[in-house]
LOKE-841637 format. One record per residue (C-alpha): residue number from 1; x, y, z. Coordinates in Angstrom, 1 decimal. Example, Ala and Ser with C-alpha at 12.3 -4.5 7.8 and 13.67 -1.06 7.14 Angstrom:
@nr:1	x:12.3	y:-4.5	z:7.8;
@nr:2	x:13.7	y:-1.1	z:7.1;
This chain:
@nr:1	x:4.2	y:20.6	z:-16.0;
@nr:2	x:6.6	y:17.5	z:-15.6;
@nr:3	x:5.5	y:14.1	z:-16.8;
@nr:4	x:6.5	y:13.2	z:-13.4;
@nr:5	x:3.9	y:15.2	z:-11.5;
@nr:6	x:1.1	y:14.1	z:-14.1;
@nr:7	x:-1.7	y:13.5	z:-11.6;
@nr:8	x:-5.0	y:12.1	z:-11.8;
@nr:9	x:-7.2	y:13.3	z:-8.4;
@nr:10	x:-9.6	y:10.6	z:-8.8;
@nr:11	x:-6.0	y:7.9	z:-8.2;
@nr:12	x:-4.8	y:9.9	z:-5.6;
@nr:13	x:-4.5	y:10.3	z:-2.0;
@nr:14	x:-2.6	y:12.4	z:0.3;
@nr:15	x:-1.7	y:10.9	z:3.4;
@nr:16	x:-1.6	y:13.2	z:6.2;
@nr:17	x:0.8	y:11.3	z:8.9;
@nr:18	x:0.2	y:12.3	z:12.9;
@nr:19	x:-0.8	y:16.0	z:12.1;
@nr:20	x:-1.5	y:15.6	z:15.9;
@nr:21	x:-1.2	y:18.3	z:18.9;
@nr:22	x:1.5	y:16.3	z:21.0;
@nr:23	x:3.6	y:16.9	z:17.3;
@nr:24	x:1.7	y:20.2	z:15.9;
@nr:25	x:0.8	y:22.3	z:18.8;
@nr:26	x:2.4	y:24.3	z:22.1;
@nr:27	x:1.6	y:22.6	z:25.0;
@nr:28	x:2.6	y:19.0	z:22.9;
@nr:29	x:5.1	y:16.6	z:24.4;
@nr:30	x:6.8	y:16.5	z:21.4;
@nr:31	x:5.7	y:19.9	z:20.2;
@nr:32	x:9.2	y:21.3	z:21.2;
@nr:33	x:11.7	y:19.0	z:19.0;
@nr:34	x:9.9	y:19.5	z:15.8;
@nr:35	x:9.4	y:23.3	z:16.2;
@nr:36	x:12.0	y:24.6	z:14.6;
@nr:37	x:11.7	y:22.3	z:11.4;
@nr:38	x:8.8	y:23.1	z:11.0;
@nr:39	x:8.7	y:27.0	z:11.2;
@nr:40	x:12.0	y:26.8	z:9.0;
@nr:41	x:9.3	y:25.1	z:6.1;
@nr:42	x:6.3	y:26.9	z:7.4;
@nr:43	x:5.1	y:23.4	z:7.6;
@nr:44	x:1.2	y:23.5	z:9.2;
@nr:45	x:0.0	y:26.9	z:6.5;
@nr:46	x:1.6	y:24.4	z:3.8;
@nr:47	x:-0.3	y:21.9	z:4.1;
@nr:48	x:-3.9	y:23.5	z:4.8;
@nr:49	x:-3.3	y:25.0	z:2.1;
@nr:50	x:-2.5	y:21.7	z:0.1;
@nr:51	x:-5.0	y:19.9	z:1.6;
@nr:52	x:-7.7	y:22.9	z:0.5;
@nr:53	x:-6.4	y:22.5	z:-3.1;
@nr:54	x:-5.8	y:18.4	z:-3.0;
@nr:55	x:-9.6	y:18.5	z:-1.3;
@nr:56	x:-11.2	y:21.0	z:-4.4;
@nr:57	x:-9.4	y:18.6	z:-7.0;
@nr:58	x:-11.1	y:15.6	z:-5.8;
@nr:59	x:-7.9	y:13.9	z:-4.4;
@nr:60	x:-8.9	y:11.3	z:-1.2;
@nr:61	x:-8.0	y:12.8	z:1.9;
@nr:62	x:-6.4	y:10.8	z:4.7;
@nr:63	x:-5.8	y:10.8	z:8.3;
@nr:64	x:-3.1	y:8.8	z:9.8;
@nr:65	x:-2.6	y:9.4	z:13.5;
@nr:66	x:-1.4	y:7.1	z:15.8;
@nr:67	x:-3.2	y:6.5	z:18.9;
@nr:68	x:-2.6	y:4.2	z:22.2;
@nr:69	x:-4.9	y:3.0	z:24.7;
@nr:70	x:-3.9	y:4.4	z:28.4;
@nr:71	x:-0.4	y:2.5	z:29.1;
@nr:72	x:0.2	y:1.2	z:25.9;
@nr:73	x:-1.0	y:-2.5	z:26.4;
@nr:74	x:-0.4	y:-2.4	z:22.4;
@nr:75	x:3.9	y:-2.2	z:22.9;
@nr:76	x:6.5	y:-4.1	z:24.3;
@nr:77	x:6.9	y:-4.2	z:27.8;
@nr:78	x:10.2	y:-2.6	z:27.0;
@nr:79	x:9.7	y:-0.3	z:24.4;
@nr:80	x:13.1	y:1.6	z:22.8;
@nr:81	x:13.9	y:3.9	z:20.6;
@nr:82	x:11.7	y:6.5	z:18.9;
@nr:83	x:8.6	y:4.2	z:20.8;
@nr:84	x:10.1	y:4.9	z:24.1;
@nr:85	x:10.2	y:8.8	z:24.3;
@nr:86	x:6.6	y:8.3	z:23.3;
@nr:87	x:5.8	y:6.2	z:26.3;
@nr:88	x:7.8	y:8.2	z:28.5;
@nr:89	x:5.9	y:11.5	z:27.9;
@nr:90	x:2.6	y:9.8	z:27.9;
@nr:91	x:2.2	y:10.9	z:24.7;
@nr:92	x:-0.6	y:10.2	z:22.3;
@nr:93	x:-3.1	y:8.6	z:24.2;
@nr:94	x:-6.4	y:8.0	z:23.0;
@nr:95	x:-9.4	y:10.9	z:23.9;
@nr:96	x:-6.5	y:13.1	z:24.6;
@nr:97	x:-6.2	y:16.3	z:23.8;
@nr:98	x:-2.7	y:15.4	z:22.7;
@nr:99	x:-4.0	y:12.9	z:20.2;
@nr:100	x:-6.7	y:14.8	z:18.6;
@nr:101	x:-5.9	y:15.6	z:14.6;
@nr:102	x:-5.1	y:19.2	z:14.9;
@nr:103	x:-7.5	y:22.3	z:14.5;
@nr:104	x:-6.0	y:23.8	z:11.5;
@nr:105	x:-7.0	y:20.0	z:9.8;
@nr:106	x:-10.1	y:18.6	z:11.3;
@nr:107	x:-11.0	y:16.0	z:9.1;
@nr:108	x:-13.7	y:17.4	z:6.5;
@nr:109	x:-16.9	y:15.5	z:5.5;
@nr:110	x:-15.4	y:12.9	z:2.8;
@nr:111	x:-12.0	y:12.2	z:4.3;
@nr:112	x:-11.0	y:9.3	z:5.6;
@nr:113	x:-9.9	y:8.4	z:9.0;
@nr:114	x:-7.0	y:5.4	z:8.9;
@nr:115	x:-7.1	y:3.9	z:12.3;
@nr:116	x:-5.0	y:1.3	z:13.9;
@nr:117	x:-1.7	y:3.3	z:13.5;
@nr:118	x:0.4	y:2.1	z:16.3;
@nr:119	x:3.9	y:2.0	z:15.1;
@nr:120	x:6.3	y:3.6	z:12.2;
@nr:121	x:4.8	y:2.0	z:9.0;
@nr:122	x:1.1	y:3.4	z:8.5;
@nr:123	x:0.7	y:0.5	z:6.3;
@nr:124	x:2.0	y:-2.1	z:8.8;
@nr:125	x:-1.1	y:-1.9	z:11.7;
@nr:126	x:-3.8	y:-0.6	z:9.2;
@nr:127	x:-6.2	y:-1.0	z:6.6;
@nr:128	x:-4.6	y:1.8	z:4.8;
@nr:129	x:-3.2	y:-0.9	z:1.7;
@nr:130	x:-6.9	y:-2.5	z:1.3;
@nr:131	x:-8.2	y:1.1	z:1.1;
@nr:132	x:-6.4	y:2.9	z:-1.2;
@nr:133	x:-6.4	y:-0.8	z:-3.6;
@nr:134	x:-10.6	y:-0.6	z:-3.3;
@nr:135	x:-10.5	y:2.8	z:-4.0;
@nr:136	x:-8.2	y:2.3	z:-7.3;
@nr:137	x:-5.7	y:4.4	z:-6.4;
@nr:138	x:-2.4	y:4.7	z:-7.6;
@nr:139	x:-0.6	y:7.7	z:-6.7;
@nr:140	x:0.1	y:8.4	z:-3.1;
@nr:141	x:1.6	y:11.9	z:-1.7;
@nr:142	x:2.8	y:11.9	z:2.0;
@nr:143	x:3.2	y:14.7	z:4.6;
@nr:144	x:3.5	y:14.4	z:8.2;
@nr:145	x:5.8	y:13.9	z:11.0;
@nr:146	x:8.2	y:12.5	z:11.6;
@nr:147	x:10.2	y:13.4	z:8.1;
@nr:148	x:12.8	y:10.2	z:9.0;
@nr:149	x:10.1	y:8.3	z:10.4;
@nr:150	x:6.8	y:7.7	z:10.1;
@nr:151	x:6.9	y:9.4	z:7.2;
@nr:152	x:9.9	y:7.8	z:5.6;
@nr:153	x:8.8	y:4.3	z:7.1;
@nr:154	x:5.4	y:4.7	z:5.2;
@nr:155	x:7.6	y:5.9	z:2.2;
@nr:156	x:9.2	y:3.3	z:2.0;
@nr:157	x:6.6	y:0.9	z:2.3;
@nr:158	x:4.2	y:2.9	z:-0.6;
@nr:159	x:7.0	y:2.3	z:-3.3;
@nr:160	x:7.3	y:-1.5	z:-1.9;
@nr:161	x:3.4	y:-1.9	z:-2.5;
@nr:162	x:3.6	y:-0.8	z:-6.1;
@nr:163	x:2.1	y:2.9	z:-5.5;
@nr:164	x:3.9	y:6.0	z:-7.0;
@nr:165	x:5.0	y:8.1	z:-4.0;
@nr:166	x:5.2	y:11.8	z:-4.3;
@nr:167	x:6.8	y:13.6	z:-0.9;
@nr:168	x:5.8	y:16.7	z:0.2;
@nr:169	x:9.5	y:18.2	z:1.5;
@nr:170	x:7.8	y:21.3	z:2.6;
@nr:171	x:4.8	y:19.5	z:4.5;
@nr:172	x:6.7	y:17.5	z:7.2;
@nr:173	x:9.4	y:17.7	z:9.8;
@nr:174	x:11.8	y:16.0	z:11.8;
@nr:175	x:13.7	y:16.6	z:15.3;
@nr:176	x:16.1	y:18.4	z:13.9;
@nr:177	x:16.8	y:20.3	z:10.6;
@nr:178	x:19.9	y:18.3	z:9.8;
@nr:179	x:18.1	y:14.9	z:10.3;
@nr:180	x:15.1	y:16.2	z:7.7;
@nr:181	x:17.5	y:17.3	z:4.9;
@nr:182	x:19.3	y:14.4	z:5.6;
@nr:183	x:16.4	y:12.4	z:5.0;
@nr:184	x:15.3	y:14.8	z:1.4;
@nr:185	x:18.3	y:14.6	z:0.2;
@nr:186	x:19.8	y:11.1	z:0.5;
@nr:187	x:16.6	y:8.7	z:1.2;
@nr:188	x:13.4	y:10.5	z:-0.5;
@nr:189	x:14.3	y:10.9	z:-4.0;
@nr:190	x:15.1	y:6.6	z:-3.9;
@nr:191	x:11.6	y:5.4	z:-3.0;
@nr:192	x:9.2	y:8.6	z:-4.0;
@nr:193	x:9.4	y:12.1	z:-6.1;
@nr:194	x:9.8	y:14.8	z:-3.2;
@nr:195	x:8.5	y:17.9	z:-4.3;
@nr:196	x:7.4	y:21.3	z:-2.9;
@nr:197	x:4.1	y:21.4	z:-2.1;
@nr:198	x:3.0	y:24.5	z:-4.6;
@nr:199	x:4.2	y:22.5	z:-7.3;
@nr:200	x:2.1	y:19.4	z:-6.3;
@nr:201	x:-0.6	y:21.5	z:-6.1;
@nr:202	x:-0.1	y:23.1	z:-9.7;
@nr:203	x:-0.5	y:19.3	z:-11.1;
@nr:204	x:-3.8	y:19.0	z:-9.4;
């Protein structure tokens, strides 16, 4: 194994970023623009079968998913950009069937939920910093949607805070398959280690 991947479960945490129906599920508002990324990575088997390994090695499970209040009081009046085509397909709103985590990755007993997500960054509207610090953890590996969003925004952020950032390039997706290479190839390997996930799960 490479020093690299050296892990320690009990300083880990994987981050599972808006594994939610709208994203993960036909029938989802979004559901259609990340389809083909993700059956081109297999994305959803991947990462149950990460998590089942990440989960038996003692690695913290967490579940970001962002959630809004019926007509997102919580934006701008005049919301643009990736925030927009949420709010204009009524997407992700809370005690939806659209927002629930998906069934394939109900959270177990022992995982932990992160709540407050309401933008890009899951650091930047949640507790997710103050948990992973009182938990001593060091070592953060990411999956999720979008790749050259959320997941990238929260990426980013990880390597600002200090944390060693391992990316799961087979456990996420993005609205296109040009945008998510784009994003492995050019942005990932500057702020984290992306890696296959069945070599992640070797170093557990």
């Amino acid at each position: 194994m490479s020093e690299e991947l050296r892990l320690d479960p009990a300083k880990t945490a994987l981050v599972l970023i808006e594994y939610q129906n709208e994203f993960t599920s036909e029938g989802g508002v979004l559901h259609p623009a990340v389809s083909a990324v993700m059956d081109k990575t297999n994305m959803l088997p991947r990462t149950v079968a990460f998590v089942e390994a990440a989960r038996r090695a003692g690695v913290t499970i967490m579940h970001a998913p962002i959630t809004f209040a019926p007509g997102y009081g919580e934006l701008t009046r005049h919301p643009y950009g990736i925030l927009k085509g949420v709010v204009d397909g009524n997407a992700f709103v809370k005690g939806t069937w659209g927002a629930a985590i998906v069934d394939d990755l109900t959270p177990a007993d022992g995982d932990i939920l992160i709540e407050g997500k309401r933008g890009l960054d899951t650091f930047a509207s949640t507790n997710l910093d103050f948990i992973l610090r009182s938990k001593g953890i060091d070592t953060v590996i990411l999956g999720g949607f979008l790749t050259n969003c959320c997941v990238e925004s929260t990426m980013r952020s990880a390597y600002e805070n200090g944390y060693r950032v391992i990316t799961l390039t087979d456990c996420m997706a993005a609205t296109s398959p040009e945008q998510h290479d784009n994003a492995i190839a050019y942005d990932f390997p500057m702020f984290s280690i992306p890696k296959e996930s069945t070599e992640v799960a070797q170093a557990l």
